[in-house]
Backbone as ProteinMPNN parsed JSONL, in Angstrom:
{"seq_chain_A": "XXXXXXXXXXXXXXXXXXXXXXXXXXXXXXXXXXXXXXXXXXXXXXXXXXXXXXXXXXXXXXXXXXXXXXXXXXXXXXXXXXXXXXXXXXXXXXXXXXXXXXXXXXXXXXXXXXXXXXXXXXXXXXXXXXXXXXXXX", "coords_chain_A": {"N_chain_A": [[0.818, -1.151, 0.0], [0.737, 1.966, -1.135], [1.375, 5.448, 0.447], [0.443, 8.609, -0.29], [1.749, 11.722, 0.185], [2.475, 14.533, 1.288], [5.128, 17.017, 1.314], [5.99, 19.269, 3.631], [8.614, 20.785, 4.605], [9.749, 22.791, 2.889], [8.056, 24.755, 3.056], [7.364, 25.044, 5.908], [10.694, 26.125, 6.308], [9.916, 28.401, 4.648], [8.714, 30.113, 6.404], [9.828, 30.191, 9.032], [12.191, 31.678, 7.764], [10.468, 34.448, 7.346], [9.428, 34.759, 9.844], [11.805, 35.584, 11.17], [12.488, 37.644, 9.232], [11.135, 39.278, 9.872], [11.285, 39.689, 12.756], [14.084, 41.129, 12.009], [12.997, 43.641, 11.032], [11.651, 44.548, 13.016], [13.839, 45.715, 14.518], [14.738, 47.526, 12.744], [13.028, 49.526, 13.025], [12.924, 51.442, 14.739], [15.415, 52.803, 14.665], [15.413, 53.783, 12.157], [13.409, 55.521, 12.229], [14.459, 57.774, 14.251], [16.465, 58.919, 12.687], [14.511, 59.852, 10.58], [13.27, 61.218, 12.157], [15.356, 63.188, 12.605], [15.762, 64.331, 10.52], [13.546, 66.388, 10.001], [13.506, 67.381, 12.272], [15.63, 69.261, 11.191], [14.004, 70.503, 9.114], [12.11, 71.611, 10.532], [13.805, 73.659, 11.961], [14.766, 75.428, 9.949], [11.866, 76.374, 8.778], [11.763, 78.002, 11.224], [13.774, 79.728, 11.0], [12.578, 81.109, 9.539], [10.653, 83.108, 10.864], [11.826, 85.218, 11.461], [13.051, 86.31, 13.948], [16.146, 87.041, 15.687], [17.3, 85.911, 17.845], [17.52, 83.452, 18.645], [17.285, 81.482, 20.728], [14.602, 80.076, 20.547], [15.023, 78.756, 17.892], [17.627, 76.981, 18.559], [15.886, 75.569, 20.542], [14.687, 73.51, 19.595], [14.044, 70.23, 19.502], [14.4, 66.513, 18.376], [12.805, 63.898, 20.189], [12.612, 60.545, 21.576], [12.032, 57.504, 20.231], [8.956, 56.083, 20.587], [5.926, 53.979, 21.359], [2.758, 54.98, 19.93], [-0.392, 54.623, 20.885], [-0.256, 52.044, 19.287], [1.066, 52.601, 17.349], [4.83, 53.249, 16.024], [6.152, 56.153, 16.967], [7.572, 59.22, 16.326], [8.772, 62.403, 17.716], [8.829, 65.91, 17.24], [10.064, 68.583, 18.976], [9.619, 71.801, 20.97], [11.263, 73.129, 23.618], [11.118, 75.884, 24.596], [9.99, 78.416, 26.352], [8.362, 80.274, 25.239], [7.441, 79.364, 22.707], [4.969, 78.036, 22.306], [3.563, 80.942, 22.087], [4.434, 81.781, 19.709], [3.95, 79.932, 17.856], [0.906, 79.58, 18.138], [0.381, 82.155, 17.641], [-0.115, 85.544, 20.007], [-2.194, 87.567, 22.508], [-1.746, 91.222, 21.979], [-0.304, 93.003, 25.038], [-0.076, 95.642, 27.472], [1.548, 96.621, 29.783], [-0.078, 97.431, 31.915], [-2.634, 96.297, 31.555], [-3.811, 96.456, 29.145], [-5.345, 95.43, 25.716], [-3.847, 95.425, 23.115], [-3.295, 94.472, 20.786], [-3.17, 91.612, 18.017], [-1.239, 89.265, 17.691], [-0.48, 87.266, 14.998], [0.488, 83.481, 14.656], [2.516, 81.836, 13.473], [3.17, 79.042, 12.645], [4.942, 76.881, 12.86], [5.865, 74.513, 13.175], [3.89, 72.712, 12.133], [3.596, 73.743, 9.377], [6.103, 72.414, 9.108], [5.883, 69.952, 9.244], [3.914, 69.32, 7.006], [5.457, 70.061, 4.668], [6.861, 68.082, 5.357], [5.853, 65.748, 4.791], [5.697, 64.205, 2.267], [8.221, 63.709, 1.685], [9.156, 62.174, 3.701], [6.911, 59.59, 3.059], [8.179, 59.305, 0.991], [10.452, 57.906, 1.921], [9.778, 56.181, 3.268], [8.641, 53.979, 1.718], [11.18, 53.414, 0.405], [12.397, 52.041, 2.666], [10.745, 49.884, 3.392], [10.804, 48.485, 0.866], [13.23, 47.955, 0.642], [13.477, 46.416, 3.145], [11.728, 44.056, 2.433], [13.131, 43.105, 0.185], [15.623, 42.034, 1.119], [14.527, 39.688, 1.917]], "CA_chain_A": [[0.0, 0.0, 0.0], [1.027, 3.321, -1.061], [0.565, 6.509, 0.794], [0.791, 10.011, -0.531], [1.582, 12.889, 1.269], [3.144, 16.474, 0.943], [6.503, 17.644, 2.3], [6.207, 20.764, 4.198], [9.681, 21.506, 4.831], [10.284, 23.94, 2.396], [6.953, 25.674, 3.327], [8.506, 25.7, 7.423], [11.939, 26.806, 6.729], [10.171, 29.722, 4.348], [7.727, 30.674, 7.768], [11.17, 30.713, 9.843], [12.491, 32.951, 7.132], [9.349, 35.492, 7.198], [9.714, 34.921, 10.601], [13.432, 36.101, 11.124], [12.973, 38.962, 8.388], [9.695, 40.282, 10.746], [12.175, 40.585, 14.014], [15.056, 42.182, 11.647], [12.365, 44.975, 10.862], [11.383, 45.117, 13.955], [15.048, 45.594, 14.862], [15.425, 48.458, 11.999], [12.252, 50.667, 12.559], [13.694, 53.062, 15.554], [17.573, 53.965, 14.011], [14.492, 54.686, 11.061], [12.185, 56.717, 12.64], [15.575, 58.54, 14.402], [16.78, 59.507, 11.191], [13.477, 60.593, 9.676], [13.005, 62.691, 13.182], [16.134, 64.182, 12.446], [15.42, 65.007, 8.858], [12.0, 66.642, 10.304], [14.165, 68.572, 13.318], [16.086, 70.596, 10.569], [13.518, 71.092, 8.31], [11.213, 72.304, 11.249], [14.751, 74.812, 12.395], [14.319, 76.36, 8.758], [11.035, 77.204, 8.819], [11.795, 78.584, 12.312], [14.72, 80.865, 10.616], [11.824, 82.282, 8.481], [9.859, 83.894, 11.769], [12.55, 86.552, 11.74], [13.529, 86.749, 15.279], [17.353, 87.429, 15.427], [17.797, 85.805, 19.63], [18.344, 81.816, 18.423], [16.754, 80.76, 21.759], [13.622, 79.362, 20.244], [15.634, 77.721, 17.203], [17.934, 76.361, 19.785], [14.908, 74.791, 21.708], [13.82, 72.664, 18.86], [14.742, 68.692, 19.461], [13.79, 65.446, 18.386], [12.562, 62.999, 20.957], [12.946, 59.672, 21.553], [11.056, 56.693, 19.37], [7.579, 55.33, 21.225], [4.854, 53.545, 20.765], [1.33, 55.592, 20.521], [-1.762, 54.218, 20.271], [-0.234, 50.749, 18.953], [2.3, 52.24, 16.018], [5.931, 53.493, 16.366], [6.015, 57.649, 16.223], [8.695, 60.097, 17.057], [8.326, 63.74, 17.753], [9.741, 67.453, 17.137], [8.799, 69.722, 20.112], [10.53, 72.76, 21.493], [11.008, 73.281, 25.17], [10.943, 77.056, 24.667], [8.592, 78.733, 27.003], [7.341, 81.142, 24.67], [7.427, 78.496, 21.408], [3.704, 78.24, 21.862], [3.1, 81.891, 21.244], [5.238, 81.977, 18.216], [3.353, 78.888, 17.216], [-0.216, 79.895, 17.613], [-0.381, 83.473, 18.185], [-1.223, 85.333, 21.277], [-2.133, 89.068, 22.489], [-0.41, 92.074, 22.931], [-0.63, 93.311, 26.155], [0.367, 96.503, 27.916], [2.115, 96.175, 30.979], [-1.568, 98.138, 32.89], [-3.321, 95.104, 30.759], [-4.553, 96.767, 27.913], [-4.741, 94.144, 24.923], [-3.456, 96.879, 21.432], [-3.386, 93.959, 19.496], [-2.744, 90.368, 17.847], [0.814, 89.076, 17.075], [-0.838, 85.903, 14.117], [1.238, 82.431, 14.686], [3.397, 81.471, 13.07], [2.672, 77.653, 12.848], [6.025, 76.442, 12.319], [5.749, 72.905, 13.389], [2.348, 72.765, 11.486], [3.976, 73.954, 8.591], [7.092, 71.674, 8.655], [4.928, 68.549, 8.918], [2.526, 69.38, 5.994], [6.096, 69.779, 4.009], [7.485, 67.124, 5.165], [5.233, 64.488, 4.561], [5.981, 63.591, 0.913], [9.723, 63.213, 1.571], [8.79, 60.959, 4.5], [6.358, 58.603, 2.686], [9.005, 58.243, 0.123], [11.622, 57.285, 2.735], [9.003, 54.939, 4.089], [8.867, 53.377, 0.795], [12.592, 52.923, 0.2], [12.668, 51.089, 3.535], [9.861, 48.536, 3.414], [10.994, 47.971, -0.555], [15.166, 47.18, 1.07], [13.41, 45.346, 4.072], [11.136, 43.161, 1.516], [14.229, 42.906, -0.917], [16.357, 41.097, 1.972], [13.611, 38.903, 2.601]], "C_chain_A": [[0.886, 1.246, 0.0], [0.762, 4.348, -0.187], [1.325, 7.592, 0.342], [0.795, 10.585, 0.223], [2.651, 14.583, 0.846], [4.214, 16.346, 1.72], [6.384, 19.171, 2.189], [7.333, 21.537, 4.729], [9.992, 22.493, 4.471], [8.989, 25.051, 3.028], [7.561, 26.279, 4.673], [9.548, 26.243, 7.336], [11.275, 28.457, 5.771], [9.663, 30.617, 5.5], [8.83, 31.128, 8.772], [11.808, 31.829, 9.086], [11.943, 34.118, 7.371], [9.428, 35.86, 8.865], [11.015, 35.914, 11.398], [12.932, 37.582, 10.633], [11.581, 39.825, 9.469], [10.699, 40.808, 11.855], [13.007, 41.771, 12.979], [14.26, 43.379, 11.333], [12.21, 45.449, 11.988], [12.325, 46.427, 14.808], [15.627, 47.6, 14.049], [14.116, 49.741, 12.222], [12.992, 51.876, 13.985], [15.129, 53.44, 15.163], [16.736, 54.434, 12.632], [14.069, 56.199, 11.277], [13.439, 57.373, 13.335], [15.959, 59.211, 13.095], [15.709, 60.175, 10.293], [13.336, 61.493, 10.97], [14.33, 63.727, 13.158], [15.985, 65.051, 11.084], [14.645, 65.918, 9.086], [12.402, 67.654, 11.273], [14.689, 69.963, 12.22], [15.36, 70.846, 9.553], [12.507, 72.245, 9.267], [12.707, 73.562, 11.544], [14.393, 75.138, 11.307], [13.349, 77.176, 8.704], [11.013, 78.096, 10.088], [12.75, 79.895, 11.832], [13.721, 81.803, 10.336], [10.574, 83.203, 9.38], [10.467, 85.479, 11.871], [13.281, 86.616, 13.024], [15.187, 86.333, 15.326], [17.839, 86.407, 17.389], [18.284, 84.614, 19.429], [18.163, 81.545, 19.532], [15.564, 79.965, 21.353], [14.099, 78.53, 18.844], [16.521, 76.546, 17.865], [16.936, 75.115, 20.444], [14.108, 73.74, 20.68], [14.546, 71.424, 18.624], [14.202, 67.753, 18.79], [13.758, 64.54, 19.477], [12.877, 61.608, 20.496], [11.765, 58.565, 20.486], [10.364, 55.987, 20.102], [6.721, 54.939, 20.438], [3.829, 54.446, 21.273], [0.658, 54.978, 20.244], [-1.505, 52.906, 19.125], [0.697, 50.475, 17.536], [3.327, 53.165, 16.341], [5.164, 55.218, 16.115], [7.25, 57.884, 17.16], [8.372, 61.685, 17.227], [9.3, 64.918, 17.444], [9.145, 67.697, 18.009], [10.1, 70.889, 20.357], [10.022, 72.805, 22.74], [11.201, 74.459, 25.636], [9.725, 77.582, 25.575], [7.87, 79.542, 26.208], [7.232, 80.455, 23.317], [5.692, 78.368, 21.235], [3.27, 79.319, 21.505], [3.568, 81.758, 20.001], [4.108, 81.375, 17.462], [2.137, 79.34, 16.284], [-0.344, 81.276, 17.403], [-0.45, 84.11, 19.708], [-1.113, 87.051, 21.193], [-1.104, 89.721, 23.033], [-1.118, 92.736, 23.866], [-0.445, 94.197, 26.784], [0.752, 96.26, 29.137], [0.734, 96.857, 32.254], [-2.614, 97.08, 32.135], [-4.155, 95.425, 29.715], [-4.177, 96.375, 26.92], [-4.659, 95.759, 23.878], [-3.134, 96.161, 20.926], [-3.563, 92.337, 19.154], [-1.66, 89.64, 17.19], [-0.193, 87.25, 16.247], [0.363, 84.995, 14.528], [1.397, 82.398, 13.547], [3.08, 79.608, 12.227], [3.925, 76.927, 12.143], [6.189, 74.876, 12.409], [4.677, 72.14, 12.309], [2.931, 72.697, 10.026], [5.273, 72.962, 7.644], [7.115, 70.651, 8.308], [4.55, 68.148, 7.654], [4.157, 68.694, 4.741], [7.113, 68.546, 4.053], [7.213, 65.196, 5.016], [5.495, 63.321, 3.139], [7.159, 62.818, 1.539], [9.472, 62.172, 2.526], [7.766, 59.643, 4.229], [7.01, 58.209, 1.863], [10.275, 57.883, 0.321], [11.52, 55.701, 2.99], [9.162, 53.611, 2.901], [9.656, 52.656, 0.455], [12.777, 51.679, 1.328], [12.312, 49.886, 3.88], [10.371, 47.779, 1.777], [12.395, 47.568, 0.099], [14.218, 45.952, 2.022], [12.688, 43.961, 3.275], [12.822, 42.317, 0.585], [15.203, 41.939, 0.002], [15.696, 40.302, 2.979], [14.25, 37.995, 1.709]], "O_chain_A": [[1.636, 1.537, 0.932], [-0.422, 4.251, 0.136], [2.548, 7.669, 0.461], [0.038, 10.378, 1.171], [3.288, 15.245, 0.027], [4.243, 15.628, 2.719], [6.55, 19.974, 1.271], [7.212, 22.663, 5.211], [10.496, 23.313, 5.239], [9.313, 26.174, 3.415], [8.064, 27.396, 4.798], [9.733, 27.05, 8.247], [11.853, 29.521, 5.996], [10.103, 31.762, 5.604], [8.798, 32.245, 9.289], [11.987, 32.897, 9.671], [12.734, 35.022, 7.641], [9.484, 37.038, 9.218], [10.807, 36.882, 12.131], [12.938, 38.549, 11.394], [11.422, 41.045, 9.516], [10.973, 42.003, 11.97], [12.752, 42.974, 13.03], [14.976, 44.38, 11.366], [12.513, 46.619, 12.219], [11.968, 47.455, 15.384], [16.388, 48.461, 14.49], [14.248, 50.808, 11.622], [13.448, 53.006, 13.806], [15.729, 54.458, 15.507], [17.225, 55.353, 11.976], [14.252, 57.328, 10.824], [13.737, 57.982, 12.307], [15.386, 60.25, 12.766], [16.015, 60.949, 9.386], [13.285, 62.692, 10.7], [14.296, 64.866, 13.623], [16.123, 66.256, 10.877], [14.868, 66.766, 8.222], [11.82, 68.739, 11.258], [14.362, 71.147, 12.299], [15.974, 71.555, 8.756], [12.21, 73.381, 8.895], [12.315, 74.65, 11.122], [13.176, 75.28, 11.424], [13.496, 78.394, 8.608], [10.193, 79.013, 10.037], [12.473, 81.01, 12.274], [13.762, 82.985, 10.677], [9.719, 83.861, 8.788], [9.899, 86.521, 12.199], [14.381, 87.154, 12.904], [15.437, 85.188, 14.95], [18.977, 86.591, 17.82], [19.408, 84.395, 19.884], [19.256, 81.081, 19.856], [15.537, 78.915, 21.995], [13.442, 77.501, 18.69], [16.212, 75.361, 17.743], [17.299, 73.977, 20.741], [13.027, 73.242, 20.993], [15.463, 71.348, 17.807], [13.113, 68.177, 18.402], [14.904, 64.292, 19.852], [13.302, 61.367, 19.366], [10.708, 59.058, 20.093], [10.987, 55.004, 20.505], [6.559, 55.239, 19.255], [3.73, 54.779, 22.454], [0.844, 54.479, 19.134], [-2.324, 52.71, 18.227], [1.013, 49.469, 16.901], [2.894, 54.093, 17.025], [4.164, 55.517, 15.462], [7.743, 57.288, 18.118], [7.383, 62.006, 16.568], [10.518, 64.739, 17.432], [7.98, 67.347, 18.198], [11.262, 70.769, 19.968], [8.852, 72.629, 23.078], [11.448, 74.573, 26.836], [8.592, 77.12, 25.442], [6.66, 79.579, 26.426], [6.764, 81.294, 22.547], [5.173, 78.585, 20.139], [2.485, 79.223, 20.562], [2.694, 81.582, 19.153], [3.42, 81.985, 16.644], [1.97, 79.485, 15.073], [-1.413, 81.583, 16.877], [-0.794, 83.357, 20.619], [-0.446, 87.729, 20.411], [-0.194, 89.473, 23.824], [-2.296, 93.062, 23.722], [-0.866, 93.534, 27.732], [0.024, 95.417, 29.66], [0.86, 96.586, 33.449], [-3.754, 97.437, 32.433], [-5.13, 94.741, 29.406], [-2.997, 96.568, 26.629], [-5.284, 96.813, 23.998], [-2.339, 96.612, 20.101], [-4.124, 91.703, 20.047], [-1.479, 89.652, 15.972], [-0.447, 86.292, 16.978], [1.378, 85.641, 14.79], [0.653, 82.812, 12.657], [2.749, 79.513, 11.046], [3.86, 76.469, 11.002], [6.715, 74.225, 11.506], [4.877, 71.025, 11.825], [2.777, 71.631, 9.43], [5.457, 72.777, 6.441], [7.849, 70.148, 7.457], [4.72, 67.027, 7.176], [4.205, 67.597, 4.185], [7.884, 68.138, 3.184], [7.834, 64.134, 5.077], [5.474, 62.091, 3.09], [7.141, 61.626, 1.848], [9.611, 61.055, 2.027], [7.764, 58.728, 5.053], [6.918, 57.018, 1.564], [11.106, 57.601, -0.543], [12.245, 54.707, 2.992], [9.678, 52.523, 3.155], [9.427, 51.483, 0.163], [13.201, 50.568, 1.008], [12.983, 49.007, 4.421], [10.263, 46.561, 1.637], [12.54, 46.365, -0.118], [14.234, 44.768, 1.685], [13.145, 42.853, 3.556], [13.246, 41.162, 0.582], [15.551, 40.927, -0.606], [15.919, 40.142, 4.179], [13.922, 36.809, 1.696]]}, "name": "protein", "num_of_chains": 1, "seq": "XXXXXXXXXXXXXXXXXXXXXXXXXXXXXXXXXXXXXXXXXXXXXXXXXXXXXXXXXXXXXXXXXXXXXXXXXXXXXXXXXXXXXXXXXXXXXXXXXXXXXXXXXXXXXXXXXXXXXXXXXXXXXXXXXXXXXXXXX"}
């Protein structure tokens, strides 16, 4: 009596493969996302040049953070730890030192701004990286 049957070896060692190449991503997405938050730090300092202000304390104050998980996918951040970086940002009034408002200084929205532009270049980073990590699968 005969019996047929399948050999699944090659199928298991490719699952250990897929396996493997899933950690090594795992392995490569924060020295990523570092490098795209740095890309994203000096594009956000640029648009910060273009506020005008001559002091280089609020260019100064603009870092990249560390790489976390939010809400269940990797992110990294720009922030400034400037105390007055939120006016710049949004806006705020002017004030007289007897509290009489004489006006509205418009934001700026430099973070806002650096994002919007830097989204392309960052989806076609993203690209490059999942097309190498695929490619050395």
């Amino acid at each position: 009596m005969a019996s047929t049957g399948f050999d699944t070896s090659e199928l298991a060692r490719l699952a250990r493969q897929m396996g493997q190449a899933g950690e090594d991503l795992r392995r490569q997405v924060k020295p990523f996302l570092r490098k795209e938050g740095t890309k994203l730090k000096s594009l956000t300092a640029r648009e910060a040049r273009k506020v005008g202000k001559k002091t280089g304390k609020y260019r100064k104050s603009i870092k990249r953070g560390k790489p976390y998980v939010y809400g269940g996918t990797n992110a990294i951040r720009v922030y400034s730890y400037a105390p007055h970086a939120h006016l710049i940002e949004e806006g705020h009034r002017m004030v007289t030192h007897d509290g009489r408002e004489v006006g509205f200084v418009r934001g700026h929205h430099v973070f806002e701004t650096a994002a919007r532009n830097f989204f392309p270049r960052f989806q076609a980073d993203l690209e490059d990286f999942l097309d190498e990590a695929v490619r050395d699968l």
